[in-house]
PAVOGU-432871 format. One record per residue (C-alpha): residue in three letters; y, x negated, z negated. Coordinates in steps of 0.001 Angstrom, whole numbers, plus 524288, in hexadecimal, padded with zeros to 5 digits. Layout:
// PAVOGU-432871
AlaYXZ;...
This chain:
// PAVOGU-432871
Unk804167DD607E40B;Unk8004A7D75F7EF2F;Unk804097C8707EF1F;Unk80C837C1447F719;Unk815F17C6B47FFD7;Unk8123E7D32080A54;Unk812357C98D81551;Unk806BE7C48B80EDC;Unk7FF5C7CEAF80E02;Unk7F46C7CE908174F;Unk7E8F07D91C81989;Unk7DF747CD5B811AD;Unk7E8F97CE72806F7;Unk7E6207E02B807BD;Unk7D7EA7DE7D808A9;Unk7D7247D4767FCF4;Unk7DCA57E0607F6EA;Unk7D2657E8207FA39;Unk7C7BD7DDA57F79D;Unk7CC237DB747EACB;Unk7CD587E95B7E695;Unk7DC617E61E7E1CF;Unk7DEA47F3657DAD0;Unk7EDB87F9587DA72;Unk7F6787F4AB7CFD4;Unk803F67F58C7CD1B;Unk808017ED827D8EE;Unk7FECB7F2147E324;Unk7F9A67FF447E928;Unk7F182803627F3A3;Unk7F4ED80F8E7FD29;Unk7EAC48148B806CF;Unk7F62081A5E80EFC;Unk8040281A948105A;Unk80BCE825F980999;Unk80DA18312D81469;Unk81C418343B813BD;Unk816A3843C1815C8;Unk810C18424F808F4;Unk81A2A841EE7FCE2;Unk8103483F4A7F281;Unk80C9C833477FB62;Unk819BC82E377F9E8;Unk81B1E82F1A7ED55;Unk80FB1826427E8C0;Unk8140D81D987F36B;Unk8211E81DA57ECBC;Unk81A4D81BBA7DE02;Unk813FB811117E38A;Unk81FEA808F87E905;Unk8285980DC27DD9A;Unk81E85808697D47F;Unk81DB37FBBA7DB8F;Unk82DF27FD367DBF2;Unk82DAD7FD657CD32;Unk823BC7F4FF7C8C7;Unk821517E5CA7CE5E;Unk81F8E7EAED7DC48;Unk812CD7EBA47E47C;Unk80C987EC217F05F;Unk806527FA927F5C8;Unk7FEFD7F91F800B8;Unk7FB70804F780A8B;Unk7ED83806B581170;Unk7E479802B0805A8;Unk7DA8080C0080123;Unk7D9FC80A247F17B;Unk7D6D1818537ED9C;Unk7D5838131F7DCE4;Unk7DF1B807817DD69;Unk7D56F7FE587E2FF;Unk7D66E7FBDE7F2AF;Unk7C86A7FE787FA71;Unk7CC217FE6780764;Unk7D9677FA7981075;Unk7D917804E581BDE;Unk7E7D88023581DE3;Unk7EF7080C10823F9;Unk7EE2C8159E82EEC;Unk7FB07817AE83226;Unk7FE108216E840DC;Unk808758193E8430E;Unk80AA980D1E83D9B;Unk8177E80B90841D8;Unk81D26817B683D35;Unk81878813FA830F2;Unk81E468070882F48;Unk82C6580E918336C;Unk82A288181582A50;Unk8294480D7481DDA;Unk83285804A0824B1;Unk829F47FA6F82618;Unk831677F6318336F;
């Protein structure tokens, strides 16, 4: 997991990921892009992936790293249309 609190988290704290090639464990994983709600087999991993996390000691995933074997090599972060929208839709605000 990531440490300290979210607050904390700063886009230094991402890229050290990336600099350090910190490879997925049990209490982190990478996602290139969000799960489209269109797409059910999307959904579900997203939902293995916070059910595992549930389960287990917790975790952080974190959306818009490219880590295509486990092991992040590039932070494009997302594209999203709108932004917005897309905080409503998780409930973010």
């Amino acid at each position: 997991m990531l440490p300290g609190p979210l607050e904390a988290v700063d886009p230094a704290a991402i890229e050290r990921l990336l600099t350090n090639s910190v490879a997925e464990s049990r209490t982190l994983e990478y996602k290139r892009d969000l799960p489209d709600p269109k797409d059910k087999e999307s959904k579900r991993e997203f939902l293995a992936d916070v059910t595992s996390f549930a389960n287990a000691q917790g975790g952080d995933l974190l959306f818009g790293i490219d880590a295509p074997k486990g092991v992040p090599v590039a932070i494009p972060g997302l594209a999203l249309e709108d932004p917005d929208a897309e905080l409503l839709r998780w409930g973010a605000i």
